[in-house]
C-alpha positions in Angstrom: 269.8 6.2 96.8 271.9 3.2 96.9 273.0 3.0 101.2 275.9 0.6 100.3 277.8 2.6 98.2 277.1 6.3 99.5 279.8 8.2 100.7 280.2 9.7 104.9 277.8 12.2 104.0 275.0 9.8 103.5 272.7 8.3 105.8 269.4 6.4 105.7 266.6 8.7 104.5 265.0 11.1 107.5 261.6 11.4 106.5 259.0 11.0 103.6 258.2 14.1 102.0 255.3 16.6 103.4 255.9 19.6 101.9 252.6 21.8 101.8 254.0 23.1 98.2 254.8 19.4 97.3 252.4 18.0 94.1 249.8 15.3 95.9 251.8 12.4 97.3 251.6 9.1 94.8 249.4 5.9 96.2 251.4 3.2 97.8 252.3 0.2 96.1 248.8 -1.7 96.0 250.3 -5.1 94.9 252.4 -4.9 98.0 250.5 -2.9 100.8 250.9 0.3 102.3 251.0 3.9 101.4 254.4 4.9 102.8 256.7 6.8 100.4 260.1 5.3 99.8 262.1 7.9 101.3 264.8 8.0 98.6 262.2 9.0 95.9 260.2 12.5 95.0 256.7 12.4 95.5 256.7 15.3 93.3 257.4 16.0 90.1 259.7 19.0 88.2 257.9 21.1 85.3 257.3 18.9 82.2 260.1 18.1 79.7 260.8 15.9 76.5 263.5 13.9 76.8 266.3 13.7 79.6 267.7 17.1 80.5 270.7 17.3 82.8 271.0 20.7 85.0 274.6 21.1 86.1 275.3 22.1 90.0 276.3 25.9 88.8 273.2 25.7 86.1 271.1 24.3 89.3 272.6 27.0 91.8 272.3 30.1 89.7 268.6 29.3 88.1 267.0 27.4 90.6 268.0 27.9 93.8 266.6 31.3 96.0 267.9 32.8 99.2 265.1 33.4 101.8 266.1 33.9 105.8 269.5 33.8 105.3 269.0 29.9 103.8 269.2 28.7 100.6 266.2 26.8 99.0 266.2 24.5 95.5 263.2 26.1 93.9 262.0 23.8 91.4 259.7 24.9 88.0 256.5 23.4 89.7 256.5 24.7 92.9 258.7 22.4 94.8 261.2 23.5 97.7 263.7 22.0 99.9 266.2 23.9 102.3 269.8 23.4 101.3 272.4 22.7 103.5 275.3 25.1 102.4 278.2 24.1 104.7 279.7 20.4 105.6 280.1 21.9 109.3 276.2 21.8 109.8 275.3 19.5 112.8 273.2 17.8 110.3 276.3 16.4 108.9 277.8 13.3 110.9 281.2 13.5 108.8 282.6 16.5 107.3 285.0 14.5 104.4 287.3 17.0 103.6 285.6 19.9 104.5 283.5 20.6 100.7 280.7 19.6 99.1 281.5 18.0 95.7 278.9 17.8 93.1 278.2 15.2 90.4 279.7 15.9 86.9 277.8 16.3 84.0 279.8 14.7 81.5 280.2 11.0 84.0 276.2 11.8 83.8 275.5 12.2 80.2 278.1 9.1 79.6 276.4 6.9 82.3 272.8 7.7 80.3 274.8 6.8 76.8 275.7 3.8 78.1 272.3 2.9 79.6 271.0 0.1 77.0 267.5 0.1 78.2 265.3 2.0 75.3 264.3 5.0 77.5 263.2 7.3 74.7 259.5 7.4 75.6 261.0 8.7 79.5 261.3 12.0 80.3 263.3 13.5 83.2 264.5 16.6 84.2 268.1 16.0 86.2 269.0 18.4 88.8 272.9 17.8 90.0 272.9 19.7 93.5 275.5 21.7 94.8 274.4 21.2 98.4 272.3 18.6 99.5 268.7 18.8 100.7 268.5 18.9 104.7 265.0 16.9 104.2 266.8 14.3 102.8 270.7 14.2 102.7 270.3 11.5 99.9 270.0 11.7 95.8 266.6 10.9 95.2 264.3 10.7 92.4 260.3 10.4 91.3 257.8 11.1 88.2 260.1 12.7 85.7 262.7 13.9 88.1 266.1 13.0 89.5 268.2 14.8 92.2 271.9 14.1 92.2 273.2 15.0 95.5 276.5 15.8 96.2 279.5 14.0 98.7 281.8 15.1 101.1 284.7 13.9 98.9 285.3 13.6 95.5 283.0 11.2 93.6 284.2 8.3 91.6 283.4 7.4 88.5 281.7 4.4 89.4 279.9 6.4 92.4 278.4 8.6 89.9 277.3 6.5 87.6 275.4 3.7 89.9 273.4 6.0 91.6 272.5 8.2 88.5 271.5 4.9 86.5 269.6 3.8 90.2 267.7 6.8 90.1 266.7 6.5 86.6 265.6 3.3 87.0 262.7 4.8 90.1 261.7 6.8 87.0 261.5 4.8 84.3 259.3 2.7 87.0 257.3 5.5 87.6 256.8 6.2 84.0 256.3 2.7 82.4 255.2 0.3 85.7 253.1 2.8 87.7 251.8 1.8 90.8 248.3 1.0 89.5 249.8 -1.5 87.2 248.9 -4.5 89.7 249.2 -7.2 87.1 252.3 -5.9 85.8 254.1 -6.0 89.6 252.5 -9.1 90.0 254.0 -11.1 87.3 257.6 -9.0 88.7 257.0 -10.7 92.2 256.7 -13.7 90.8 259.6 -13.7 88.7 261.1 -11.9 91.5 260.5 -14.2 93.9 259.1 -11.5 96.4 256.3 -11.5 98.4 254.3 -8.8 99.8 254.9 -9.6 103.5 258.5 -9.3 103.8 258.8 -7.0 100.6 256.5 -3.9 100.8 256.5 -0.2 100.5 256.8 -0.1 104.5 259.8 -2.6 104.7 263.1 -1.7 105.3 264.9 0.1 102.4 266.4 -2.7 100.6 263.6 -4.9 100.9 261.3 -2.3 99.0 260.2 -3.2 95.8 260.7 -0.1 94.2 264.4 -0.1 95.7 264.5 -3.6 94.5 263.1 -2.7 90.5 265.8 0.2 90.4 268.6 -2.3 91.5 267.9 -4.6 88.9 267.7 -1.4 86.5 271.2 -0.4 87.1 272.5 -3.9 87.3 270.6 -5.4 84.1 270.6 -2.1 81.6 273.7 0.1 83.2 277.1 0.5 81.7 280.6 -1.2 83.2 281.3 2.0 85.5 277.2 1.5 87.3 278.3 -2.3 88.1 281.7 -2.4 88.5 280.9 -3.5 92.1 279.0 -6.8 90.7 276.8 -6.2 93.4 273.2 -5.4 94.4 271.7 -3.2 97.4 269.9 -6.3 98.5 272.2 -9.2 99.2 269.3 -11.6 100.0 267.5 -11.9 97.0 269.2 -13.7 93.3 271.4 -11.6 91.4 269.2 -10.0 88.2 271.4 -11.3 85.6 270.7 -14.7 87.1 266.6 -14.5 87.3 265.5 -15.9 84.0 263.4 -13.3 82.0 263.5 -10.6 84.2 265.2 -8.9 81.8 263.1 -9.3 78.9 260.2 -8.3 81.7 261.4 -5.4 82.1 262.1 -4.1 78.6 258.7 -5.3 77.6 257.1 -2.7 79.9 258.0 -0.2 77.4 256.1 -2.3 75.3 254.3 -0.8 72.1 255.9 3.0 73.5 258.8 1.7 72.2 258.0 1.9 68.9 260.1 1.2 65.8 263.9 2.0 65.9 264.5 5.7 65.8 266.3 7.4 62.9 269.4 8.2 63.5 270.4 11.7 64.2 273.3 12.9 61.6 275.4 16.0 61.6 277.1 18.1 58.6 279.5 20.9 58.6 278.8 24.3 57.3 280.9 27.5 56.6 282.1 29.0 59.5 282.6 26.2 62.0 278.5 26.0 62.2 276.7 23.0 61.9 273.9 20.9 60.4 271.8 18.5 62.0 268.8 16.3 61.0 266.9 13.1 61.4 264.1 11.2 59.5 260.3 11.8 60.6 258.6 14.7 61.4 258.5 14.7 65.6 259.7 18.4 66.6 262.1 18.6 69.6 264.9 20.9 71.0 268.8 19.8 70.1 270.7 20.7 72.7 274.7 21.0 72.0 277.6 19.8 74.9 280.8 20.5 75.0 282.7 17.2 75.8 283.2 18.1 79.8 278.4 17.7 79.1 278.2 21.5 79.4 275.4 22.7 77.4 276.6 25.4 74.8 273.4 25.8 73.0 269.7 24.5 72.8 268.3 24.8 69.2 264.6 25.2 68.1 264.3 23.2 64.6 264.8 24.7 61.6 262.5 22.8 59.6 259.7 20.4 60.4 258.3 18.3 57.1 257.9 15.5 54.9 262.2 15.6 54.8 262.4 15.2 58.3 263.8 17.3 60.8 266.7 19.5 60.9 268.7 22.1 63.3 270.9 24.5 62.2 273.8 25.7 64.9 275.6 28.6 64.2 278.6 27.9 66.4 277.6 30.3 69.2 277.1 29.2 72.8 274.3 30.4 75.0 276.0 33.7 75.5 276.5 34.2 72.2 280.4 33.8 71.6 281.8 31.8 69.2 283.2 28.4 70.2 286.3 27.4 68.8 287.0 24.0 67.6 286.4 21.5 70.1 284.8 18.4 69.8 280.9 18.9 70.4 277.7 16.3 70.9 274.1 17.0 70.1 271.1 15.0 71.4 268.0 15.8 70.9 266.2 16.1 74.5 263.2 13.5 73.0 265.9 11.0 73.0 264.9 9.8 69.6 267.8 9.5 66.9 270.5 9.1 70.0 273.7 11.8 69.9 275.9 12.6 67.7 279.7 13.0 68.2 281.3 15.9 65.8 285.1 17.2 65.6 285.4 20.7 64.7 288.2 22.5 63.1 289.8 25.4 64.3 
């Protein structure tokens, strides 16, 4: 969570998370003392996934949320729950806005992750966009392969949406690439950092925590125009990423030999009947799924074909529910995020 751009909904985080039917909580951050979780990140993580796949708030409401007491609880794929709070008129909220909860969208989401140009392939995520937010924690948050995106009181910008999304991908490409136990690697970010572990530690105040500090350089070194349009980080006191020589080639060298070479391309072609044909180079299996251009998700496709021609999907126009979809302009990405998205324009 980013405090200095949240909306009247937002406050500072309540409470780390304790949750019996939580996964075990993550060590501290050993380079820089203490064990206490930053409260804006999930010290659990969501069932395993290839790729980045973005839930929307009615995907997220109908298929994981459960009513239980007359509450309403976010019921995640590996075991972890958080009561929702359903109404802006709850005494836990300090400023009703307008009197709704407005969710993220899913197309500012998927266009904030296009224009992320950090290579996040080899990171997998599974984003939930809430329709209520968590009374645990009022904030978005985010940990080891998952993101929550909660919603504001009033409508969310652009620019709102896509700072904090890129933020919270930024705690898990951390999480992913530059765990914890990685005490050289945070070392050598201190000391191009300039940090040290008296002021700057996983029990200081938010913005002086050096996993708040590693996703604000995230967002302000690899995000798009719309995550920075504010030119501005959480943390006022410390230099300006862009202006820190080598941080940025610091952090893209975590990714280091999980990079890999450059990805082929994914490529689409038309076949009779408004379907359509996709394929890549190499022989790595993974599921295509197909947006509309507002990000819903009309279709997820097993491959076709898996073999010394590569790899290729075969769509037969149909959404999830089985009707046809007309025209349109659609994307595909496949959810290992190798090959990227492509953009097609369908006829009538």
């Amino acid at each position: 969570m980013i405090p200095g751009r949240t909306l009247p909904l937002r406050g500072r985080a309540l409470t780390t998370l304790g949750l019996a039917l939580l996964a075990p909580a993550l060590g501290g951050f050993p380079a820089f003392g203490g064990r206490n979780a930053t409260a804006s990140e999930l010290h659990a993580s969501a069932a395993s996934v290839a790729g980045i796949l973005i839930h929307d708030a009615g995907e997220t409401l109908r298929d994981y949320c459960r009513s239980d007491g007359g509450k309403l609880y976010l019921v995640l794929p590996g075991g972890s729950r958080w009561e929702l709070v359903t109404s802006p008129t709850d005494p836990v909220i300090t400023n009703p806005g307008d009197g709704t909860f407005h969710a993220f969208d899913r197309a500012e989401v998927n266009e904030a992750l296009a224009e992320v140009t950090f290579p996040v392939r080899q990171v997998s995520a599974e984003v939930f966009i809430l329709p209520y937010p968590r009374r645990m924690s009022l904030e978005s948050a985010a940990g080891p392969g998952l993101i929550l995106l909660s919603p504001g009181v009033r409508t969310l910008s652009r620019e709102h949406q896509h700072s904090e999304f890129v933020h919270e991908l930024g705690h898990v490409v951390q999480y992913a690439l530059l765990p914890d136990a990685d005490t050289d690697g945070w070392s050598r970010y201190a000391h191009l950092r300039g940090i040290d572990a008296a002021r700057f530690n996983a029990s200081a105040p938010h913005a002086d925590r050096p996993h708040e500090i590693w996703a604000e350089d995230f967002r302000a070194l690899f995000g798009g125009p719309s995550a920075n349009s504010n030119g501005t980080i959480e943390n006022a006191t410390i230099v300006y990423p862009t202006q820190v020589q080598g941080l940025a080639a610091f952090m893209q060298g975590v990714a280091g030999s999980a990079a890999g070479p450059a990805a082929p391309r994914l490529t689409a072609s038309s076949c009779a009947w408004g379907a359509l044909s996709f394929s890549r180079a190499g022989a790595r299996a993974a599921v295509l799924d197909v947006f509309d251009a507002s990000g819903r998700r009309l279709a997820a496709i097993e491959p076709a074909a898996v073999g010394a021609n590569g790899v290729t999907w075969s769509w037969d126009g149909r959404d999830a529910s089985g009707r046809t979809v007309r025209g349109a302009v659609v994307f595909a990405r496949p959810r290992d995020g190798l090959g990227g998205s492509v953009r097609v324009t369908r006829l009538p």
